[in-house]
C-alpha positions as CSV (number, residue, x, y, z in Angstrom):
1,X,0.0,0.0,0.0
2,X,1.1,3.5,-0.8
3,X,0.5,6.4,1.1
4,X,1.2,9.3,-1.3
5,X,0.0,11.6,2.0
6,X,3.3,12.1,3.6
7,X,3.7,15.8,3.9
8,X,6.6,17.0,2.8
9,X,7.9,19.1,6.1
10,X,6.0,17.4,8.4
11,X,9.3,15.5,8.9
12,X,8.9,12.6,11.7
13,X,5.9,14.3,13.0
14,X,4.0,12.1,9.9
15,X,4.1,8.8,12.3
16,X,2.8,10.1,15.5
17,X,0.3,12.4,13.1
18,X,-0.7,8.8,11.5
19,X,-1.2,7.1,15.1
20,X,-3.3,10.2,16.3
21,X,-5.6,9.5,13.4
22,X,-5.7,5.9,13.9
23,X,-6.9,6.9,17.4
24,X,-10.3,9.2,16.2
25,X,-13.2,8.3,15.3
26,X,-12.6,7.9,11.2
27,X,-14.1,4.7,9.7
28,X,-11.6,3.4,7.6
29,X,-12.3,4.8,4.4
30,X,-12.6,8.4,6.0
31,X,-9.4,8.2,7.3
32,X,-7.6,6.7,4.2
33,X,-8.7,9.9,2.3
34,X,-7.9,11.9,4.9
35,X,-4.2,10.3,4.5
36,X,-4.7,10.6,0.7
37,X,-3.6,6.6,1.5
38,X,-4.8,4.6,-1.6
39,X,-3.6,1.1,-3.1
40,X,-1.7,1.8,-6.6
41,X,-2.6,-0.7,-9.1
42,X,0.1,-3.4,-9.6
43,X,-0.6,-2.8,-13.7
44,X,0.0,0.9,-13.6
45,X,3.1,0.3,-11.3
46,X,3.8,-2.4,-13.6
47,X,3.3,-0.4,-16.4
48,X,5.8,2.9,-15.3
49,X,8.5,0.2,-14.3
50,X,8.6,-1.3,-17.6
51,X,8.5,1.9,-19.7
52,X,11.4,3.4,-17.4
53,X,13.6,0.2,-16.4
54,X,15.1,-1.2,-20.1
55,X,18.5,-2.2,-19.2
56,X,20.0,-5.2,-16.3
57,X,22.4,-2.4,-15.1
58,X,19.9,0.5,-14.5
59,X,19.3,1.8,-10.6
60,X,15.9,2.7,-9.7
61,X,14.9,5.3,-6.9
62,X,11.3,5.6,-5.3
63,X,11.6,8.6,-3.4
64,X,8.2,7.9,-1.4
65,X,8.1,4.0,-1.1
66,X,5.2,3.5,1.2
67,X,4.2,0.2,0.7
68,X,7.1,-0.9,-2.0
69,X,4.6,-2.0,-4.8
70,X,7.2,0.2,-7.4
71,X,10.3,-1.2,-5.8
72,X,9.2,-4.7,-5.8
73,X,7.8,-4.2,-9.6
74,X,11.5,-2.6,-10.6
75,X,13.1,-6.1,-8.3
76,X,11.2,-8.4,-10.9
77,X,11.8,-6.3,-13.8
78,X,15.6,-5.9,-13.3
79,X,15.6,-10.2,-12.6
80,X,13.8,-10.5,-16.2
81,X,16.5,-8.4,-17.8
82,X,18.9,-10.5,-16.5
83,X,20.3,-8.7,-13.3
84,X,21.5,-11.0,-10.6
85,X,21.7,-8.7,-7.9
86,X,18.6,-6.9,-8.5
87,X,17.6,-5.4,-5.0
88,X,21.3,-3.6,-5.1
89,X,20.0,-1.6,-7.7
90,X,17.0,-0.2,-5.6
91,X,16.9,2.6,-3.5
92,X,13.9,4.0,-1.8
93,X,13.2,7.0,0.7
94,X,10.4,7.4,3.3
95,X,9.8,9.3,6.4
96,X,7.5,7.0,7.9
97,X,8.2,4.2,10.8
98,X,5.3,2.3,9.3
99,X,6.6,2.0,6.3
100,X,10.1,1.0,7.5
101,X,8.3,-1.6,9.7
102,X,6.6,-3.3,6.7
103,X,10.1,-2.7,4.8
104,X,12.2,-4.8,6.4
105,X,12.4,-7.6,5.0
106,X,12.8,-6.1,1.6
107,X,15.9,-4.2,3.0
108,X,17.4,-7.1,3.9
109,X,17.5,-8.1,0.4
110,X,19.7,-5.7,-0.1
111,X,17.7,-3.1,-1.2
112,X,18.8,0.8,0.2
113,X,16.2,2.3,2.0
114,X,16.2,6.0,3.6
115,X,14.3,7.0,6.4
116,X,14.5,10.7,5.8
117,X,12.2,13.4,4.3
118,X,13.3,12.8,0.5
119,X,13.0,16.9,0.5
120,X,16.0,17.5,2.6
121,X,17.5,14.8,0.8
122,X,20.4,15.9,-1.2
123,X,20.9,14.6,-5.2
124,X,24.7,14.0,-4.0
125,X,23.7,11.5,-0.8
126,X,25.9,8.7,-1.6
127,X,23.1,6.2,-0.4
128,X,20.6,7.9,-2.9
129,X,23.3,8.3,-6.1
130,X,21.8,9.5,-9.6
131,X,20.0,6.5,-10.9
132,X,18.8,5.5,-14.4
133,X,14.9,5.9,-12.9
134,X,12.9,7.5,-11.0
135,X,9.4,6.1,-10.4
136,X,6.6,6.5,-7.9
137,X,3.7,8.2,-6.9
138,X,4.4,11.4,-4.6
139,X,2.6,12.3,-1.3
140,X,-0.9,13.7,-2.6
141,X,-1.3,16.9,1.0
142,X,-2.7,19.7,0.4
143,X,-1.6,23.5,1.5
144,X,-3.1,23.7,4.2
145,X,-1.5,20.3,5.7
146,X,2.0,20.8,5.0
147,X,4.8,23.7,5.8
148,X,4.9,24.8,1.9
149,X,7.8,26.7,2.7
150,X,10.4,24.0,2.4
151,X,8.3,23.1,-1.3
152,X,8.9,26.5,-2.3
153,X,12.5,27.1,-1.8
154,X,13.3,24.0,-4.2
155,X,10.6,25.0,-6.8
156,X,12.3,28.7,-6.7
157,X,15.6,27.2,-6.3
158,X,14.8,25.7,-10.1
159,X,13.0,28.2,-11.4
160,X,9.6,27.0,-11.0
161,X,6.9,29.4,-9.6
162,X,4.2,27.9,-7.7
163,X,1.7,29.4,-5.7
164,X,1.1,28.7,-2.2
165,X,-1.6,26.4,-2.8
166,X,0.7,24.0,-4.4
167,X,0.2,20.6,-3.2
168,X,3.7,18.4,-1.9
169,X,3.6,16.5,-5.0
170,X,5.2,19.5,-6.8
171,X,8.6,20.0,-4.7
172,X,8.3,16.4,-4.4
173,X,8.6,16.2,-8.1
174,X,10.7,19.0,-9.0
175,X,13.6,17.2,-6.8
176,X,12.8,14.1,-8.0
177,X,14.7,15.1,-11.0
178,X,18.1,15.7,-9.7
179,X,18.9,12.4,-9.3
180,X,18.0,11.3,-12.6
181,X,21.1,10.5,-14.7
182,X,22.2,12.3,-17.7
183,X,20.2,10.2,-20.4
184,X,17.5,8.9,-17.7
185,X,13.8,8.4,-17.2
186,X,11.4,9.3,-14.7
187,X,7.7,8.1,-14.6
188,X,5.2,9.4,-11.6
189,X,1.6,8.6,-11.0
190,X,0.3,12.7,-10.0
191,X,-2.9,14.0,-9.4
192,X,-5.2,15.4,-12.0
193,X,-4.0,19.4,-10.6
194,X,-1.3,18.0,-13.3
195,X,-3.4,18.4,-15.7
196,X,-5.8,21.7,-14.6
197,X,-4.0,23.5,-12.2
198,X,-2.7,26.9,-12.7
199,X,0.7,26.5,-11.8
200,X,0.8,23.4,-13.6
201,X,2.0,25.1,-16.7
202,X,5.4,26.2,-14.6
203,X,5.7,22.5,-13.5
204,X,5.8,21.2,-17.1
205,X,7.9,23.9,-18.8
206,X,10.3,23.2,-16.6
207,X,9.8,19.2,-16.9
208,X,10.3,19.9,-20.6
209,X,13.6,22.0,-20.3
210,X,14.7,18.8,-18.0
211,X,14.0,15.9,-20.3
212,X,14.2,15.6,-24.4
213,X,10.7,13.4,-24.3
214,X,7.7,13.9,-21.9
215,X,4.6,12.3,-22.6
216,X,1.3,12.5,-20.0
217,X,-1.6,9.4,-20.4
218,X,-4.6,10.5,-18.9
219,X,-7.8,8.2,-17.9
220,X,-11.1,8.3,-18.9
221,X,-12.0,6.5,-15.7
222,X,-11.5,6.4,-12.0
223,X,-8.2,4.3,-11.4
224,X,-8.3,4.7,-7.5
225,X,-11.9,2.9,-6.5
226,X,-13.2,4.8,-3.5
227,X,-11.3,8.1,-4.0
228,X,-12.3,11.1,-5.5
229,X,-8.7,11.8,-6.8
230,X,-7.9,11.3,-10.4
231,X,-4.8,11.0,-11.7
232,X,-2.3,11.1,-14.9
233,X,1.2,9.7,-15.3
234,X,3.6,12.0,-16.0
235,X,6.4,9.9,-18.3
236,X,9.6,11.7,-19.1
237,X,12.8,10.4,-21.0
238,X,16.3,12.0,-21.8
239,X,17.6,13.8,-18.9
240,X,19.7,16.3,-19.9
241,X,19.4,16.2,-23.4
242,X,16.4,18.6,-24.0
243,X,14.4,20.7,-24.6
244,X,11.0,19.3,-25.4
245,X,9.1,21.1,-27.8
246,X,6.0,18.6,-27.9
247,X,4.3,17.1,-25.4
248,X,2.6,13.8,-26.0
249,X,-0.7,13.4,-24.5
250,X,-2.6,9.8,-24.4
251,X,-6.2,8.9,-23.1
252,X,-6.4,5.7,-22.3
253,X,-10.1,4.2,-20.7
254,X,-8.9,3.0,-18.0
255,X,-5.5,1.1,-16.1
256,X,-6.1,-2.2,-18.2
257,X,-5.9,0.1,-22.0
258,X,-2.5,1.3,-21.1
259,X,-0.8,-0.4,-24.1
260,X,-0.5,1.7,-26.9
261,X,-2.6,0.0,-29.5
262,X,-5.8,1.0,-27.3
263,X,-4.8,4.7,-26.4
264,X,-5.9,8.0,-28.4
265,X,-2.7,10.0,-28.5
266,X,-1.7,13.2,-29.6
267,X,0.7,16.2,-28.9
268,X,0.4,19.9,-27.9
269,X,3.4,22.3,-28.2
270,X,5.3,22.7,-25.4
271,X,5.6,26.4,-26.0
272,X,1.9,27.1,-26.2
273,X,0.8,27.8,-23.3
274,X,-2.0,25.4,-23.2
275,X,-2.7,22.9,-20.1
276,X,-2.3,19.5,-20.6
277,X,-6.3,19.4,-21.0
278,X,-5.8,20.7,-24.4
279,X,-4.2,17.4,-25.7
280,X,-7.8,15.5,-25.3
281,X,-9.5,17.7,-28.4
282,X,-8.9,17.5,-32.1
283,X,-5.7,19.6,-32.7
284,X,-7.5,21.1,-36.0
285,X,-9.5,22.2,-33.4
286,X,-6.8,23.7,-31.2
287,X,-5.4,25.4,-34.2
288,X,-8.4,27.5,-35.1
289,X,-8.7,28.0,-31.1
290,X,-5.4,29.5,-30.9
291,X,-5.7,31.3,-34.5
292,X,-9.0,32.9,-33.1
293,X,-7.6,33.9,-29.9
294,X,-4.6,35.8,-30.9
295,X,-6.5,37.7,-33.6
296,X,-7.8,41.0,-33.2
297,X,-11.3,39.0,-33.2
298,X,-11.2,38.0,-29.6
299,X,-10.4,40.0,-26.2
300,X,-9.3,38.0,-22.8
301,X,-11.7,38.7,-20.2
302,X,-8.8,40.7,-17.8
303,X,-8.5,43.3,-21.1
304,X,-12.0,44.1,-19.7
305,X,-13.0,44.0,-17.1
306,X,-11.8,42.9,-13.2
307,X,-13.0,40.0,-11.7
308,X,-13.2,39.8,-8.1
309,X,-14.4,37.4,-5.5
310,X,-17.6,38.7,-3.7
311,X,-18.4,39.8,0.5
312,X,-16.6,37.3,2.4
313,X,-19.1,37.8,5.5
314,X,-17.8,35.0,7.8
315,X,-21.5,34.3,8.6
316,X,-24.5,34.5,5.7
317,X,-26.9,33.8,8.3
318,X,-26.4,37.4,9.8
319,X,-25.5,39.2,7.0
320,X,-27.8,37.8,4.2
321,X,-31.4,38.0,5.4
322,X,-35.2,37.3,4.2
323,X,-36.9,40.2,3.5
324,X,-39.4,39.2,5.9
325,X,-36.6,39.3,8.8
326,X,-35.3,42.7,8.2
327,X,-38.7,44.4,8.0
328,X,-38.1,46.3,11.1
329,X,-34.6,47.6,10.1
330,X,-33.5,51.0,8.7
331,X,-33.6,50.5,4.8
332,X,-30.3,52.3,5.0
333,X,-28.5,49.2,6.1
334,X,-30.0,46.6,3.6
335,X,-28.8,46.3,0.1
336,X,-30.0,43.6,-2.5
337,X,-27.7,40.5,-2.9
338,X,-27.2,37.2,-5.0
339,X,-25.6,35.1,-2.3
340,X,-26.1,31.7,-4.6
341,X,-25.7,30.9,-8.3
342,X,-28.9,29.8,-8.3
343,X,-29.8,33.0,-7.8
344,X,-29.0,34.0,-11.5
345,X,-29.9,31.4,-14.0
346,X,-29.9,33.9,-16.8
347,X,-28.1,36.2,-18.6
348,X,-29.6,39.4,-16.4
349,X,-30.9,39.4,-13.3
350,X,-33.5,42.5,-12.5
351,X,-36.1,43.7,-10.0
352,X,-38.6,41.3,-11.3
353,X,-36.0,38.6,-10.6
354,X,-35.8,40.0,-6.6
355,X,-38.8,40.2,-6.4
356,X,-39.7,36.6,-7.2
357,X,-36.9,35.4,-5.3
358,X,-38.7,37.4,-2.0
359,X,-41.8,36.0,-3.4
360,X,-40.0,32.2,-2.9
361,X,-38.6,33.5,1.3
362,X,-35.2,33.7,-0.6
363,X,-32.2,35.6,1.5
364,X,-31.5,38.6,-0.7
365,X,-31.3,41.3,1.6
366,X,-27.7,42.2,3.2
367,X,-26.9,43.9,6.1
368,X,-24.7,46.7,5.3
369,X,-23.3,48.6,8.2
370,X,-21.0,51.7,7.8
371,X,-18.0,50.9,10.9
372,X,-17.9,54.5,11.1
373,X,-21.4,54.8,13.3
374,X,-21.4,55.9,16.2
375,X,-24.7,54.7,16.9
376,X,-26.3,51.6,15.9
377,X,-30.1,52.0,14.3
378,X,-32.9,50.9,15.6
379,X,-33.6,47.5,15.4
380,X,-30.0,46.1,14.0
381,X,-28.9,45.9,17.6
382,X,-31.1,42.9,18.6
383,X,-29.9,41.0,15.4
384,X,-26.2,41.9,16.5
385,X,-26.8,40.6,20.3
386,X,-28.8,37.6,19.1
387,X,-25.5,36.3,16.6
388,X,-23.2,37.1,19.1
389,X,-25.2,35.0,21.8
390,X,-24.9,32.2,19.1
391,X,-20.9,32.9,18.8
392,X,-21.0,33.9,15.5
393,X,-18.8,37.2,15.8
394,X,-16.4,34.3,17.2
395,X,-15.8,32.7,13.6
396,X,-12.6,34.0,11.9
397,X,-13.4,36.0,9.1
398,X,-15.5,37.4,12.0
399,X,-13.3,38.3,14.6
400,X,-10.7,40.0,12.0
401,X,-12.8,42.9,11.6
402,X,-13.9,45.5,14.4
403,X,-16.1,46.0,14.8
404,X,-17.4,42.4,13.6
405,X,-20.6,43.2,12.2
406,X,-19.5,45.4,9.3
407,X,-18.5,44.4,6.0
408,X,-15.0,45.5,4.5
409,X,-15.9,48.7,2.3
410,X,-14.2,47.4,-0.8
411,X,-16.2,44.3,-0.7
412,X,-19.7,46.3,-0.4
413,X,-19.1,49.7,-1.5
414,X,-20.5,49.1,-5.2
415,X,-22.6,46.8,-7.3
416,X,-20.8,45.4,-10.2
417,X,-22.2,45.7,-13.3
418,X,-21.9,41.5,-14.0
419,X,-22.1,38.4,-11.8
420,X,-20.2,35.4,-13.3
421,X,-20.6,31.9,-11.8
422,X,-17.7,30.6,-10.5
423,X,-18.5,26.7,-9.9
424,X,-21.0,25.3,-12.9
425,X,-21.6,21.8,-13.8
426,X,-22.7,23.3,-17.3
427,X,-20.7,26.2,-18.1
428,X,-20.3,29.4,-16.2
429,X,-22.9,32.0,-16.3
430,X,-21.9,35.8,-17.1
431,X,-24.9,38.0,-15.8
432,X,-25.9,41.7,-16.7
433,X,-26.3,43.0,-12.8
434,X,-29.5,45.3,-13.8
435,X,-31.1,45.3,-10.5
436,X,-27.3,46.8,-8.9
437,X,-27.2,43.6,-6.3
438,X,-23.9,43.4,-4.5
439,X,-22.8,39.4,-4.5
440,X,-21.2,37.1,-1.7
441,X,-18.4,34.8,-2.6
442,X,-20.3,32.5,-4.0
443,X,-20.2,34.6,-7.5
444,X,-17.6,36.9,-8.6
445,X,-18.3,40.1,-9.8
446,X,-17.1,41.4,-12.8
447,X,-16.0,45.3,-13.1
448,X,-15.6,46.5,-16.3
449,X,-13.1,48.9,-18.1
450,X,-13.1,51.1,-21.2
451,X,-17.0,51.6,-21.0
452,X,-17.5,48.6,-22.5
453,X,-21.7,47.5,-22.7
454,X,-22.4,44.6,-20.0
455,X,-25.6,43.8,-21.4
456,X,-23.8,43.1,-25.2
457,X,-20.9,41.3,-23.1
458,X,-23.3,39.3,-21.2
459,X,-25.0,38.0,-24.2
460,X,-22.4,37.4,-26.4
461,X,-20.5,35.1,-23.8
462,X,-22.0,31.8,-24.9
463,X,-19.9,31.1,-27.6
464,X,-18.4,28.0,-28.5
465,X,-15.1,30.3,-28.4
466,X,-15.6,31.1,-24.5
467,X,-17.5,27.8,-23.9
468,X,-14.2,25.8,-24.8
469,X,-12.2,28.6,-23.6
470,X,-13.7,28.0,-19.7
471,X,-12.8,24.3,-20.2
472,X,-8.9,25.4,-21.0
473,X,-8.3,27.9,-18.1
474,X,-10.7,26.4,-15.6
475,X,-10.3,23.7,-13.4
476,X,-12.4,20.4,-12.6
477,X,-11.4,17.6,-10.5
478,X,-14.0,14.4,-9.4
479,X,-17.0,16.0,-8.9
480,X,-17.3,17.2,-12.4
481,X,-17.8,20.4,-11.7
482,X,-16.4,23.4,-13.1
483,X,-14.0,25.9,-11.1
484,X,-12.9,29.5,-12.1
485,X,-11.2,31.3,-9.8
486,X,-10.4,34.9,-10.6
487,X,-7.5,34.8,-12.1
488,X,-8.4,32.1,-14.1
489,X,-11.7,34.1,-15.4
490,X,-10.1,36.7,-16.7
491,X,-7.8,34.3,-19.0
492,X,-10.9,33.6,-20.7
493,X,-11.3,34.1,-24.6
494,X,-14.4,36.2,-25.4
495,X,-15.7,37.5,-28.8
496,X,-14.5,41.0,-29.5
497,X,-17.5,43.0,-27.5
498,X,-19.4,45.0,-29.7
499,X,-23.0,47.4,-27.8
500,X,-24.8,45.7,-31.4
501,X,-25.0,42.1,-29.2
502,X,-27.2,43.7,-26.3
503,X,-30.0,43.7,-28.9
504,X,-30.5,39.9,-28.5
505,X,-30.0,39.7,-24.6
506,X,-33.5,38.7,-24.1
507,X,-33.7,35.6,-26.3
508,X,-30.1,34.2,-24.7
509,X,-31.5,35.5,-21.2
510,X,-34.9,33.0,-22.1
511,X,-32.9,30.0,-23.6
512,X,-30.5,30.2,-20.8
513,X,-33.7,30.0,-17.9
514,X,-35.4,27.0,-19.8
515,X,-31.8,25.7,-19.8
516,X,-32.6,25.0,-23.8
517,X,-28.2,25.2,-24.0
518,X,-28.1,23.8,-27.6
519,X,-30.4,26.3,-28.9
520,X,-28.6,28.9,-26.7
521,X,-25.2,28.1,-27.8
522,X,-26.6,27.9,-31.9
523,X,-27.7,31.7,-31.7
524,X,-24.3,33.2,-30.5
525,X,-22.5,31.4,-32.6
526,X,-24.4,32.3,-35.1
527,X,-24.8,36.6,-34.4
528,X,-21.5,36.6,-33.1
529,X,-18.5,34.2,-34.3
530,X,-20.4,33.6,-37.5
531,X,-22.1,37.0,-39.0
532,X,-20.2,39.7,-36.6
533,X,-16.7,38.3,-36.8
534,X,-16.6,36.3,-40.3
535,X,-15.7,32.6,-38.7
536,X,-16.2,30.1,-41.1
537,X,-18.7,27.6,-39.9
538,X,-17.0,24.6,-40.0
539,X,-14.6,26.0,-37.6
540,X,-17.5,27.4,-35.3
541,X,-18.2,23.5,-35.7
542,X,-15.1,22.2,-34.6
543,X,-14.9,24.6,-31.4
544,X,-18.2,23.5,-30.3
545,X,-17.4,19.6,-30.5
546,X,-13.8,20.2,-28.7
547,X,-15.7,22.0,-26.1
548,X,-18.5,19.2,-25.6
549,X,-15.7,16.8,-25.5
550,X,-14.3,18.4,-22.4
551,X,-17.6,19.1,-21.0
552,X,-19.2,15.6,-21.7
553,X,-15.8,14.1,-20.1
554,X,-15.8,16.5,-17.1
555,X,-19.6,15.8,-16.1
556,X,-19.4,12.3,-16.4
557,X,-17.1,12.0,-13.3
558,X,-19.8,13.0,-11.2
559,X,-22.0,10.5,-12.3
560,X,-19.0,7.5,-11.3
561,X,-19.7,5.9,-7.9
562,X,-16.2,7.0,-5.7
């Protein structure tokens, strides 16, 4: 068993964190995800050993052994090549006593194994010399489980810029490839942020300056049963004698189709830009995406507008109120709201909308207090006594401010003049903000430069340029569902604006609300990419099938038991 959790500057503190876990109240399968602890297939360790072990002579290094199912794969496959000391030619690292424990027998072969954090590990430790391959599946912790600090000296170290929500499989990787030889291989099972994560693109330039050949497989299923993780394998050749100006990318159904014959593989250049995602779709397609998107045709979102995230209040039950539970407060202090996507299923949202939504006993009335008052209003002070009896001004984003009950002015001061959903299981939502609603962080809002028309912006969004285009730059992991933070919005590709595509705001705004997307997605394409900006319509064609293919395969994940 593997446990790709070990945090990366946790040091020994992993085992006694392990024990204390054992100790709670987790039922098994809680507290395996918890450890990020999941059995690797023998065929996909199988698979990277045979690909990266090709000669009797070559050394082999796991630098996260766990539960030695790489190390005893690269024992047999060194034996079949005709090694007769194959266990000398292993090396493996781990921090954790449990591992060593189940470990010693295999070191007694004559394998060398490192109790150490492979981080602090040096590429010149005599025990852990260069090897031929490098192959494994890296400790899987989030941020916010692991010192990062540590991660981010190596990745800066080599050039790499990550962000702090970087995961330990990325330091844990980047150092994984100093002690490949010149001329040598490494081949790592990572998690699907490979594949979507912003600072992904950093991880694989560099990848590609290391090594002449670097190829990703992706799967079309879940390869860990009972975790929501997916991941890719990350297979790269020719240390040292780079660059890499292709990347090969294969989609393979599942662990079983990893031979060749039954994968779909194609390449991406290196130099693009593009994540890894962008390998799945026709590259005809990609090549009228690009062509579109660095004409004068198209705009990126960030050349328009800002995109922010919304109130972080700390506590929607006191700030975000039903209309009928603020009747006896000063009107000065409310403000209209959208606090959920649901909120806005069309392209505008107006008074008519609020007014339904009060109809319904939805919360869309916001507490609004200036921290400059010197008196509180009648009738806010008995909502303010009653949260803090129920400890709400105890919760962080709380207890930050003073006073506690009023919102930062930045967040509240003004209305932006769009909403865009940031989590959709369809595609985002951009909204023309006509009723002037401020927005929690559960939508971003959307401030515009240069004058440019929200209404035409907010209709001409849906085109199969931006639908395919929010596929690219966001992110989606196994629940299916769509992710843009804010800096990822504004990388998307929009139609040049133009005030003429307000005119049909109402029909997208109707087919958008009946959720008739096909319909929806026909008339943009055809009033914008087709009549306003001259694309021909067999490449309007082959934008909309890449971006179904990306949809289609991102939804389907939620529909796989985990």
């Amino acid at each position: 068993m593997h446990f790709p959790s070990q945090p990366a500057g946790l040091g020994r503190g992993l085992s006694e964190f392990r024990r204390n876990l054992t100790q709670t109240v987790y039922s098994d399968s809680t507290r395996q995800k918890h450890l990020g602890a999941f059995y690797t297939p023998t065929v996909m360790a199988d698979f990277l050993v045979n690909w990266s072990v090709r000669e009797a002579t070559d050394t082999v290094l796991d630098p996260s052994f766990g539960g030695l199912v790489f190390l005893h794969a690269a024992k047999e496959r060194l034996a079949k090549l005709g090694s007769t000391e194959p266990s000398k030619q292993l090396f493996g690292v781990d921090v954790d006593d449990y591992a060593f424990a189940e470990a010693r027998d295999f070191a007694a072969s004559g394998a060398s194994l490192i109790q150490e954090d492979f981080l602090e590990l040096p590429s010149t430790d005599v025990r852990s010399q260069q090897v031929t391959a490098v192959v494994g599946n890296p400790p899987y912790v989030r941020y916010q489980l692991y010192d990062g600090r540590k991660g981010k000296a190596i990745a800066d170290a080599h050039g790499v810029k990550i962000t702090r929500l970087a995961s330990s499989w990325v330091p844990m990787l980047i150092h994984a490839t100093d002690f490949v030889e010149t001329g040598g291989r490494l081949a790592q099972v990572l998690p699907a942020e490979m594949v979507h994560a912003q600072y992904a693109s950093d991880v694989m330039r560099f990848m590609c300056d290391s090594f002449a050949r670097v190829e990703v497989v992706m799967f079309n299923e879940h390869v860990f049963p009972g975790a929501q993780e997916e991941v890719v394998l990350l297979l790269c050749d020719g240390k040292g004698e780079g660059p890499c100006e292709s990347i090969t990318v294969r989609s393979a159904a599942n662990v079983e189709a990893l031979d060749a014959d039954s994968a779909d593989t194609t390449t991406i250049d290196a130099g693009a830009g593009h994540k890894l995602l962008a390998g799945l779709i026709d590259p005809d397609a990609l090549a009228v995406y690009d062509e579109i998107r660095s004409s004068d045709a198209a705009r990126y979102l960030r050349d328009l507008a800002r995109v922010d995230i919304g109130a972080v209040t700390g506590a929607n039950s006191f700030f975000v109120r039903r209309l009928d539970e603020v009747a006896h407060i000063d009107p000065t202090l409310l403000r209209r709201a959208v606090s959920k996507a649901t909120h806005v299923p069309g392209a505008r949202i107006a008074d008519e909308d609020f007014a339904q939504l009060d109809a319904r006993g939805a919360a869309t009335q916001m507490i609004v207090i200036d921290p400059q008052l010197s008196e509180l209003p009648s009738g806010v002070d008995a909502l303010i006594k009653s949260a803090e009896e129920d400890g709400l001004h105890e919760r962080y984003k709380c207890r930050i401010r003073s006073p506690w009950y009023s919102l930062p002015t930045s967040q509240v001061a003004d209305a932006p003049p769009l909403l865009l959903t940031y989590m959709a299981s369809d595609f985002p939502r951009l909204v023309s903000n006509e009723a002037g609603a401020l927005n929690t962080n559960t939508v971003h809002g959307v401030r515009l430069h240069n004058g440019t028309d929200p209404r035409g912006l907010a209709a001409s969004f849906y085109t199969s340029l931006t639908l395919l285009s929010a596929e690219l730059v966001g992110r989606s992991y196994g629940g299916g569902v769509l992710k843009l933070e804010p800096t990822e919005a504004e990388k998307l590709v929009l139609a040049r604006p133009s005030r003429e595509h307000s005119r049909f705001i109402d029909d997208v705004d109707r087919l958008l609300r009946s959720r008739q997307h096909a319909e929806l997605q026909t008339l943009v394409d055809q009033k914008v990419l087709i009549e306003d900006l001259g694309v021909a319509p067999a490449d309007v064609a082959a934008l909309r099938a890449a971006g179904d293919l990306l949809r289609n395969r991102r939804r389907s994940r939620s529909k796989r038991s985990n």
